[in-house]
C-alpha positions in Angstrom: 109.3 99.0 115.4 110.1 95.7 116.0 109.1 95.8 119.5 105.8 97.9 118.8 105.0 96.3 115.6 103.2 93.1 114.9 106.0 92.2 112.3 106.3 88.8 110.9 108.9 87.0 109.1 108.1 86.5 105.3 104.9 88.7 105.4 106.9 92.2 106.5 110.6 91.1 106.9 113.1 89.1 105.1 116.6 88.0 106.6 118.8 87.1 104.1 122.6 86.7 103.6 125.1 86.5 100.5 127.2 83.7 101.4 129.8 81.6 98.9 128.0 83.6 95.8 124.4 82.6 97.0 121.4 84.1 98.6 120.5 82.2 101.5 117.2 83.8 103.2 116.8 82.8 107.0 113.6 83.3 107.8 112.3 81.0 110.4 109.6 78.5 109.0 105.7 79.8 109.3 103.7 78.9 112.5 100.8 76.7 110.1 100.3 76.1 106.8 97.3 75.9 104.9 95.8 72.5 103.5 98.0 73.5 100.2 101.3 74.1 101.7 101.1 77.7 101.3 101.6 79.7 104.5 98.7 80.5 107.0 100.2 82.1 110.1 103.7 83.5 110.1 105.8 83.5 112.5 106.6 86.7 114.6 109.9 88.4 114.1 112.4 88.0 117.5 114.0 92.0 117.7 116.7 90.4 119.5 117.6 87.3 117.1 117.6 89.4 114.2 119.7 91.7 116.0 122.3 89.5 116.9 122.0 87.9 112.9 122.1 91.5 112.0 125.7 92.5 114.5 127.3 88.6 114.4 126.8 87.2 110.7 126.1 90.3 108.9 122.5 89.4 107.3 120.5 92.1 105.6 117.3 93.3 106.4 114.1 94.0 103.9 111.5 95.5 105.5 108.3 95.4 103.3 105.3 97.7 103.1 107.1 100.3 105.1 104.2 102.6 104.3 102.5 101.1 106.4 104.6 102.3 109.3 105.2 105.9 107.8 102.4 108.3 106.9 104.5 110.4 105.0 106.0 107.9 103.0 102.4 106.8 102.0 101.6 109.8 101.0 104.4 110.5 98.8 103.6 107.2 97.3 100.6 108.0 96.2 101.1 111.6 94.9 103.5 109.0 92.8 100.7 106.8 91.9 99.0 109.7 90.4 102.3 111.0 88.6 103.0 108.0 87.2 99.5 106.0 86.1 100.7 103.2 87.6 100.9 101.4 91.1 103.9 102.0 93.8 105.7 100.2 96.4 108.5 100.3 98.4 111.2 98.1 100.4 113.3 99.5 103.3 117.0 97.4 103.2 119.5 97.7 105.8 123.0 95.8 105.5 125.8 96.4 108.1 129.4 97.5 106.6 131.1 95.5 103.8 128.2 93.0 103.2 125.7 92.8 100.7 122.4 90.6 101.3 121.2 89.7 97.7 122.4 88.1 94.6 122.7 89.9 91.4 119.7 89.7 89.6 117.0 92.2 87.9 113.2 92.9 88.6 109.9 93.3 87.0 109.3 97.0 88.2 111.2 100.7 87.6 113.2 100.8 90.6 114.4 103.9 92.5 116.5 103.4 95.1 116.9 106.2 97.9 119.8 106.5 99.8 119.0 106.9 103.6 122.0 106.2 105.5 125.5 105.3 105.0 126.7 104.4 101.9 126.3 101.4 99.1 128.5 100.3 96.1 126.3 99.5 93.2 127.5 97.8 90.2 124.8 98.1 86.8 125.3 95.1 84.1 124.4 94.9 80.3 121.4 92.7 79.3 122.7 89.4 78.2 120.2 89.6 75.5 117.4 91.8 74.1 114.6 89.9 75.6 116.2 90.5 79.1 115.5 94.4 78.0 112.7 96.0 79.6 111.5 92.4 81.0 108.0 92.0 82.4 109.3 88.8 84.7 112.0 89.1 87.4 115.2 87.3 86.8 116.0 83.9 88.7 119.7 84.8 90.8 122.7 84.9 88.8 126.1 83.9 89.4 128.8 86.1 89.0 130.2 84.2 85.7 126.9 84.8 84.3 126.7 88.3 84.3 130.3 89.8 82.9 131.5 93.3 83.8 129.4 96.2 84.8 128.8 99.2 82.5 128.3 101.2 86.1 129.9 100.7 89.1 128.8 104.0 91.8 128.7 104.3 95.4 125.5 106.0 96.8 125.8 108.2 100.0 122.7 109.6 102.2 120.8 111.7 99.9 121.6 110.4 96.7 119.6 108.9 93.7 119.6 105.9 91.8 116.9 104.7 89.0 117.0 101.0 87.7 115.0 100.6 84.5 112.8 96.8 84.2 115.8 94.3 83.5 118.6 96.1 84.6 120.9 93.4 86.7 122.2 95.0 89.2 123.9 94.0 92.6 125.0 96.2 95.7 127.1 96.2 99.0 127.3 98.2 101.9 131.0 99.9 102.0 133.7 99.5 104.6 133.2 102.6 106.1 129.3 102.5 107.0 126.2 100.5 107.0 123.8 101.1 105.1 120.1 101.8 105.0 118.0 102.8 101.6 114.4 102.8 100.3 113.5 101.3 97.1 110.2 102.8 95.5 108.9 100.7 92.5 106.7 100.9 89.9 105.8 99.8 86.2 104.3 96.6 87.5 102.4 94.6 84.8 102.4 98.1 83.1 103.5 97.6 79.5 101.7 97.8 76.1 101.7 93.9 76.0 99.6 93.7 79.2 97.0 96.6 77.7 96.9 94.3 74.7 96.1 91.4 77.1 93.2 93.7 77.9 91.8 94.9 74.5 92.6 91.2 72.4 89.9 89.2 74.4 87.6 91.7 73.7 87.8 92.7 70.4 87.9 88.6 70.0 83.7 88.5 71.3 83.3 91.5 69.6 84.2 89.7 66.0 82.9 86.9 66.6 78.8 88.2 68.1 79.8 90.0 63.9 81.3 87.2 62.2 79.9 83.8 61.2 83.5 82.7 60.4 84.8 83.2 63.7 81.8 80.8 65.0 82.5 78.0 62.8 84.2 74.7 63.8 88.2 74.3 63.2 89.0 72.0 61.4 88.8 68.3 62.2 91.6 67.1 61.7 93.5 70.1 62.8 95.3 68.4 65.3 96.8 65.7 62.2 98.3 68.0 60.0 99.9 69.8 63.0 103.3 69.6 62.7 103.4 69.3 58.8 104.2 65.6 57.7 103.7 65.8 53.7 103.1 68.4 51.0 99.2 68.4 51.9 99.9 68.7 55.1 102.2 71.7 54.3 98.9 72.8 52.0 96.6 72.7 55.2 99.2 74.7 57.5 99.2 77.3 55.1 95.2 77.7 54.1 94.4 77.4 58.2 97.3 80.3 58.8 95.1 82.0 56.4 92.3 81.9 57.5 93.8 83.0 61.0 95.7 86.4 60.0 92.7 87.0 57.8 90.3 86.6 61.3 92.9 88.8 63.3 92.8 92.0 60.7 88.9 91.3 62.0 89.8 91.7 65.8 92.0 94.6 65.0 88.9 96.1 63.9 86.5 95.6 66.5 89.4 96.7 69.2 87.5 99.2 71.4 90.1 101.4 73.2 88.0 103.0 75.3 86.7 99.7 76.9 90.3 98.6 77.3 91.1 101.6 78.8 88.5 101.6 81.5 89.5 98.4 82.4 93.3 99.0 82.8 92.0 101.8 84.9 90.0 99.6 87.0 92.5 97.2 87.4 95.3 100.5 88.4 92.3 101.5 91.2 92.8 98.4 92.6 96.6 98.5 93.1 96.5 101.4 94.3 97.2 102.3 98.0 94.7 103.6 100.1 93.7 107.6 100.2 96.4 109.0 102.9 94.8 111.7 104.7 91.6 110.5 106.1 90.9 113.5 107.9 89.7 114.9 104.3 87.4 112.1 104.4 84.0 113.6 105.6 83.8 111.3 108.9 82.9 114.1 111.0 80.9 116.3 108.5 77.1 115.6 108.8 76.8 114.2 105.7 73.0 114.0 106.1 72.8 117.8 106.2 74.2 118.1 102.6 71.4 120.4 100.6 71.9 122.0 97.3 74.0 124.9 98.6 76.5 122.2 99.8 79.8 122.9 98.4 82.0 119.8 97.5 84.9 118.5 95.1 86.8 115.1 94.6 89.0 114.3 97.6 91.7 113.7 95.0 92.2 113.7 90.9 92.6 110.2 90.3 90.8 108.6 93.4 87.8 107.5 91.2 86.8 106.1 87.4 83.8 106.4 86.2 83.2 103.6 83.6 79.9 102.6 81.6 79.4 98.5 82.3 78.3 97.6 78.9 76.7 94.2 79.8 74.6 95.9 83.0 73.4 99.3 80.8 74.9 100.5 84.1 77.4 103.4 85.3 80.4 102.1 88.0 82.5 104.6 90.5 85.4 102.5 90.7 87.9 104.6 93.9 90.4 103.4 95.6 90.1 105.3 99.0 89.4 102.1 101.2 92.1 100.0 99.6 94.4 97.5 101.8 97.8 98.7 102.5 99.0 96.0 101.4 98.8 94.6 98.0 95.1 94.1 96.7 94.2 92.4 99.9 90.5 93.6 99.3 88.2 93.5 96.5 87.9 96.1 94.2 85.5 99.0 95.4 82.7 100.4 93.5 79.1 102.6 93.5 76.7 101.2 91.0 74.7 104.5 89.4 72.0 104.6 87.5 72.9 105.6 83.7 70.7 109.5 84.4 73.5 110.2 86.7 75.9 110.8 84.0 76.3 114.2 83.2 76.5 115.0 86.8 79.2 112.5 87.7 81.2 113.9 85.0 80.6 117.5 85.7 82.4 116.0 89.3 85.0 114.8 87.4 85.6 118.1 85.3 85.2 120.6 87.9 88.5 119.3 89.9 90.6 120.9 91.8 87.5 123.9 91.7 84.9 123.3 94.6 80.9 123.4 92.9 77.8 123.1 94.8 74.9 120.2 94.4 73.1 122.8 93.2 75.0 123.5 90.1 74.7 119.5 89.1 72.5 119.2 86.2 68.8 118.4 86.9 67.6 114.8 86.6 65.2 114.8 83.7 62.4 112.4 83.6 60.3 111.1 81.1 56.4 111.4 81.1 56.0 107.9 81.6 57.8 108.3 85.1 56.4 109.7 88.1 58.3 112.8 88.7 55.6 115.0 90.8 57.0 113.7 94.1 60.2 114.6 93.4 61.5 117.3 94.7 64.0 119.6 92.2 67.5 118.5 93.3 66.4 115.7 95.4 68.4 113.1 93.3 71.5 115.1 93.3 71.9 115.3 97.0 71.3 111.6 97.3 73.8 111.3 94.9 76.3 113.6 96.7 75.6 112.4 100.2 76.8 108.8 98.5 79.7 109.4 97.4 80.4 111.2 100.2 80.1 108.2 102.5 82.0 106.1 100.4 84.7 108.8 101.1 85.7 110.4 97.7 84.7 113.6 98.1 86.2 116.7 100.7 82.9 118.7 101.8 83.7 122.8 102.1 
């Protein structure tokens, strides 16, 4: 791979070490920089100096996006993406006997780790506190006085399974008898009730306030003197202005629209997700321009498109995910807008999965007197509205 592969250091590799009780990651410096700092071009990996880092000092190797390299491993990543409502990714590590590349720490995703090759002691920790529990950050490195005993301490050989719940500190190295080589597949990302809530608060918040003349009105001015209390009055203030603010929330909680939220947590999973995996499915050699109304036709996949109702437009969005970057939202989010008398048919699409149904069978677009409707032929509408979708992709044509 690394000789067929345009691999780069940073971007799809990491070289890293455990030296002394530290991480120390070797990665040579980036070819340019940006105006910022932040890396423009990065710097192709050298097969034969990781090799001899690799066989002389004992560095592991993280290999990132390995879908990318391995259809099948995409595609069990996204039959994952669909199991679990949320976004997947993977890392591909391989440490040579009796090392171990990374310092304990924990992660911000549900970690599975996949034993390939070899074999690789892993040792499981208690949280140091409750808020380390399920956290939605990743940990800095710990040292080993930081960290205590571990509650699990397992050696994983080729074939065997391993899950690491958000928080779990954990550390691992290769045993003396092999290397070792294992895939992580992650998920859980940004996933939790406290980021749905980050979703529905804001707008329940506009909600109340186009409702409520209170939630228009000025704070007060001299807010920012009685903050932190200084006297009894002040006290008096703090107290009447916590009021009034637990008296607007029960107001938000109120106007929370679940719905909305929803749609837009779905959005925002549609544009995690990895592209569609089997492209031949994909209608780019069926002649999409012969589709009539005895054209048979079904969703490429369950879960490859949303349908949401934009509020603010009055319009209807197809939100898939078919044409997404391999690597992490790299692209824009991809949409259809549809006009609002598409409904019922885009949600007869939707309901009709896994069963193949014909244009034909898509309810008729009714029209009101005021339109012009005599030059359009029955149907008409509907195979427009097929032959779109299709060449956006999210359909397989029988």
């Amino acid at each position: 791979m690394l000789k067929t592969e345009d691999i780069r250091y940073t971007r799809d590799i990491d070289v890293t070490n455990y030296v002394n009780g530290k991480r120390v990651t070797l990665n040579p410096a980036p070819l340019s920089t940006n105006d910022d700092g932040t890396p423009k071009e990065y710097a192709p990996a050298d097969g034969k100096w990781i090799w001899n880092k690799f066989n002389g000092e004992g560095v592991s190797l993280r290999l990132k996006c390995p879908q990318e390299f391995s259809p099948p491993l995409h595609k069990m990543m996204f039959i994952l993406e669909e199991l679990w409502g949320a976004g997947v990714s993977a890392n591909v590590y391989l440490t040579p006997k009796s090392h171990q590349g990374f310092a304990p720490h924990y992660d911000d995703v549900e970690v599975f780790i996949l034993q390939v090759e070899g074999s690789k002691r892993w040792r499981l920790y208690p949280h140091r506190d409750a808020s380390e529990h399920l956290d939605r950050t990743s940990s800095p490195n710990f040292d080993q006085a930081d960290i205590g005993s571990p509650f699990l301490d397992v050696v994983l050989k080729s074939g065997d399974l391993l899950c690491l719940p958000r928080g779990c500190i954990h550390q691992a190295i290769s045993t003396d008898e092999h290397h070792s080589l294992h895939i992580t597949v992650s998920t859980g990302w940004r996933n939790s009730l406290s980021d749905y809530l980050k979703l529905v608060i804001p707008r329940a918040i506009d909600r109340a306030t186009k409702s409520n003349l209170e939630f228009r009105q000025s704070i007060p001015q001299d807010l920012f003197s009685f903050f932190p209390p200084k006297t009894e009055e002040d006290k008096a203030k703090v107290k009447a202005f916590e009021e009034i603010v637990a008296s607007a929330m029960i107001k938000v909680a109120q106007n929370i629209d679940t719905q909305e939220a929803v749609s837009a947590a779905a959005k925002n999973f549609l544009h995690c997700r990895l592209p569609f995996p089997e492209p031949e499915l994909l209608n780019k050699d069926k002649n999409i321009d012969g589709i009539t109304l005895a054209t048979k036709f079904r969703l490429a996949r369950r879960d490859i498109a949303r349908l949401v109702e934009e509020k603010e437009t009055n319009t209807l969005a197809l939100y898939f995910c078919v044409n997404n970057s391999i690597h992490f939202q790299e692209k824009l989010p991809q949409y259809l807008e549809v006009d609002l008398i598409f409904q019922q048919a885009l949600e007869l699409v939707f309901s009709s999965y896994p069963e193949f149904i014909s244009v034909g069978e898509l309810p008729v677009i009714e029209y009101s007197e005021s339109e012009d409707s005599e030059e359009v032929e029955e149907g008409s509408d509907n195979i427009e509205l097929v032959k779109a979708l299709a060449r956006a992709g999210i359909l397989e044509i029988q």
